[in-house]
C-alpha positions as CSV (number, residue, x, y, z in Angstrom):
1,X,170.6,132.7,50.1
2,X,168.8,131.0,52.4
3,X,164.8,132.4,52.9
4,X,163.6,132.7,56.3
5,X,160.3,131.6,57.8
6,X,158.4,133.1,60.9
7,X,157.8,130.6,63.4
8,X,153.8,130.5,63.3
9,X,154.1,129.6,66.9
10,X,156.0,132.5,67.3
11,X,153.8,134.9,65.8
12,X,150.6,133.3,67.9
13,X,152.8,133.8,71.0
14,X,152.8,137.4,70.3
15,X,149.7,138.3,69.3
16,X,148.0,136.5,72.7
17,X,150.5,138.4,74.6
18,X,149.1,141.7,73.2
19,X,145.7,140.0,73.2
20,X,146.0,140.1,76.8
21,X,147.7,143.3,77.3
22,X,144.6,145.0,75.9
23,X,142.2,143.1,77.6
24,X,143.8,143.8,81.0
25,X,143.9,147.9,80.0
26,X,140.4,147.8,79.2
27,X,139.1,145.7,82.7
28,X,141.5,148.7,84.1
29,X,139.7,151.4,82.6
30,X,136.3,149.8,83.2
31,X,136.8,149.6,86.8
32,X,138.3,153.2,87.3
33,X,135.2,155.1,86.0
34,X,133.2,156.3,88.7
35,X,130.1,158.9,88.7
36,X,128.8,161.2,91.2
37,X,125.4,160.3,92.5
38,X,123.0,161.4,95.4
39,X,122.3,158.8,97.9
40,X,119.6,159.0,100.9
41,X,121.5,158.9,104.4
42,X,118.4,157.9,105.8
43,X,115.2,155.3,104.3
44,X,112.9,157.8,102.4
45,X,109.5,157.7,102.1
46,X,106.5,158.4,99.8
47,X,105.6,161.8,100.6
48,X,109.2,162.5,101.8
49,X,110.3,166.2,100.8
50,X,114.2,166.0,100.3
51,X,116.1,167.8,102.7
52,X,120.2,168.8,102.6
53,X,120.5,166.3,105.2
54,X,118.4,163.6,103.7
55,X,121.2,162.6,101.3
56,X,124.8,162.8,100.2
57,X,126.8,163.2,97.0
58,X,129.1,160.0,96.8
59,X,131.5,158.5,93.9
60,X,130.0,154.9,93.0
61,X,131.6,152.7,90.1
62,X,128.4,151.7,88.0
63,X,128.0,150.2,84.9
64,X,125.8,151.4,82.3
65,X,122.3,152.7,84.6
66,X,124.3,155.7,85.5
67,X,121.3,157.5,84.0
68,X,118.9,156.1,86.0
69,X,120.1,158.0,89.3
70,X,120.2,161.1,90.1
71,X,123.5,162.9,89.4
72,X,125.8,164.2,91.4
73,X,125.1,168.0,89.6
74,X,121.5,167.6,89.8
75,X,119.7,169.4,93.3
76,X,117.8,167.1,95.4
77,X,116.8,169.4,97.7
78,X,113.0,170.0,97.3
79,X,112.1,166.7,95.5
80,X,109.4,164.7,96.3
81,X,109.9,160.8,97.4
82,X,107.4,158.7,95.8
83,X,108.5,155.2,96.4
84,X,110.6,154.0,98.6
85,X,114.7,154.3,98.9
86,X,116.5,152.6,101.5
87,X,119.4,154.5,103.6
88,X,122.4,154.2,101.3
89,X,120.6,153.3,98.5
90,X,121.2,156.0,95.4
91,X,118.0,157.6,94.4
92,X,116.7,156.5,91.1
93,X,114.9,158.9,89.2
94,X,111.4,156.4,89.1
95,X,111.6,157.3,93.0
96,X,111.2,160.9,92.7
97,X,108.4,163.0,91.3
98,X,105.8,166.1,92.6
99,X,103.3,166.0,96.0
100,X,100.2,165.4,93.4
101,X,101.3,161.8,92.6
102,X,101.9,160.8,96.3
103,X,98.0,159.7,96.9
104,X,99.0,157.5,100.4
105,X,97.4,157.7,104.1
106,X,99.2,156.5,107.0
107,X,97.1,154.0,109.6
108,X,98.2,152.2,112.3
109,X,97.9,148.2,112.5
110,X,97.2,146.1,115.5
111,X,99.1,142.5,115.1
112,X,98.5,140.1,117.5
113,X,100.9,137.8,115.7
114,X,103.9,139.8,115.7
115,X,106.0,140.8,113.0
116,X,109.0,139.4,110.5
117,X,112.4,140.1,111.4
118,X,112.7,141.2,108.1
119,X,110.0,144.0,108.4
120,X,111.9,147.3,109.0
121,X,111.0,151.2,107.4
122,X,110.8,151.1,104.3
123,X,109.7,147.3,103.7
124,X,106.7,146.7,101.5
125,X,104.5,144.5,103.1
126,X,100.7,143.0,102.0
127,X,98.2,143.5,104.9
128,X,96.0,140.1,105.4
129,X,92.8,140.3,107.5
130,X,90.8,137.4,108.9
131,X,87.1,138.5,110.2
132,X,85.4,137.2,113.4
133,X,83.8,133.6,113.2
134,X,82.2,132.2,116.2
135,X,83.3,130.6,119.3
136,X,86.2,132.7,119.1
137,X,87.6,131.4,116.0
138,X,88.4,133.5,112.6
139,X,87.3,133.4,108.7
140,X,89.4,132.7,106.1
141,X,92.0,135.6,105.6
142,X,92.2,138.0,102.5
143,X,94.5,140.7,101.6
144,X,93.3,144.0,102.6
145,X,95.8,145.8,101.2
146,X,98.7,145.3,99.2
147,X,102.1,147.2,98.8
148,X,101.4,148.9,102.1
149,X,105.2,150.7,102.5
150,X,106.3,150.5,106.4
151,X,107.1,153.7,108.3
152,X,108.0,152.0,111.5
153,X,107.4,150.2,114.8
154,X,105.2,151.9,117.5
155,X,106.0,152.2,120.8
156,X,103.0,151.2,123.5
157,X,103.3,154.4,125.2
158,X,100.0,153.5,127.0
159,X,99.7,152.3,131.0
160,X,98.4,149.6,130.0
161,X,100.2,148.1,127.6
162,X,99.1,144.9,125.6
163,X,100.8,141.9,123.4
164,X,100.1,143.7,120.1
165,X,102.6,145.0,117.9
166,X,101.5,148.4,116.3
167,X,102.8,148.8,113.1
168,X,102.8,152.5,111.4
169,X,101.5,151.9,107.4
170,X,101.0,153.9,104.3
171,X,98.2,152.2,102.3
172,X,96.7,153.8,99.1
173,X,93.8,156.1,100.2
174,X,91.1,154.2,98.6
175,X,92.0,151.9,100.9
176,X,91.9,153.7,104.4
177,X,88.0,152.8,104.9
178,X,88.7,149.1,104.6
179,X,91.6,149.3,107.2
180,X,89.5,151.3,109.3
181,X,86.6,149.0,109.5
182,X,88.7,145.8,109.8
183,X,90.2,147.5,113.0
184,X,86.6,148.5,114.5
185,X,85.4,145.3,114.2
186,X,88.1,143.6,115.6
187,X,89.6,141.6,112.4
188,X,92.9,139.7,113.0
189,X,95.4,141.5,111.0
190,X,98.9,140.4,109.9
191,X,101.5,141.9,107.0
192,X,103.3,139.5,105.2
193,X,106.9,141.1,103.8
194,X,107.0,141.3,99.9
195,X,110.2,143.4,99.5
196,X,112.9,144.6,102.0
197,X,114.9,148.1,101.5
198,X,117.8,147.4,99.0
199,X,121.3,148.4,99.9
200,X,123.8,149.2,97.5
């Protein structure tokens, strides 16, 4: 009697084919998991007390930080903001903390250069300032502050209105004297973006 032999190209054939049958179940299951996290509806800010309104519970498919947000079970309501989270950005947990670690002053900025496209709420921006010289001219500029965290674009409101762009600012308050003076003495002030809001 004749003895028969498997076809090892056979046997190969088969086990890629349930190789791939596997691997296609797992991508499948991967992609179907979703969690339940808060996001902010709006950009939030440092000092920002969390409001029903503020955010919104929504299904995102993440992969492995799903701890590092706050989840969907969790309350937000009542939470302090202590760095910045962009509108429909989920709220890490590094973002939120208590009113005693929020130590940040808001001033108003003066630029007589205008402003980056890119600067919206919520950008982090570093505040340069360039004293007086003579004849008109200016010293070499210096950053006055850095990781200032934009609240927004004024509005010149007054009658007469100028060619300066007033830019709303939180700045550590250690640093509030420094801005203050730079503005009385009529330093040339500009922010230079560092980071923009990020968006899911």
């Amino acid at each position: 009697m004749r003895r028969a032999w498997l076809d090892p190209r056979l046997a190969i054939g088969a086990v890629l084919v349930v190789v791939s049958i596997v691997g296609v179940w797992l991508v499948i299951q991967s992609t179907s998991r979703s969690t339940t996290v808060w996001v902010a509806s709006d950009t939030l800010l440092p000092g920002d007390v969390i409001g029903a309104g503020d955010v919104e519970a929504v299904e995102l498919r993440m992969e492995g930080a799903t701890d590092a947000y706050l989840a969907g079970e969790a309350t937000p309501e009542g939470l302090v903001v202590v760095s910045p989270v962009g509108a429909g950005e989920a709220l890490p947990l590094t973002a939120l903390g208590d009113a005693d670690s929020v130590d940040l002053a808001t001033v108003v900025l003066a630029l007589d250069g205008g402003i980056a496209s890119t600067v919206v709420e919520g950008s982090v921006v570093d505040v340069w300032a360039a004293p007086p010289g003579e004849q008109g001219s200016f010293e070499a500029a210096t950053v006055l502050v850095g990781d200032a965290i934009v609240v927004g674009l004024l509005a010149d409101e007054g009658i007469i209105a100028d060619d300066a762009v007033r830019l709303e600012v939180l700045v550590p308050r250690e640093d509030v004297a420094g801005v203050l003076d730079a503005v009385a003495n009529a330093h040339a002030v500009h922010v230079v973006p560092v980071a923009t809001p990020v968006a899911p």
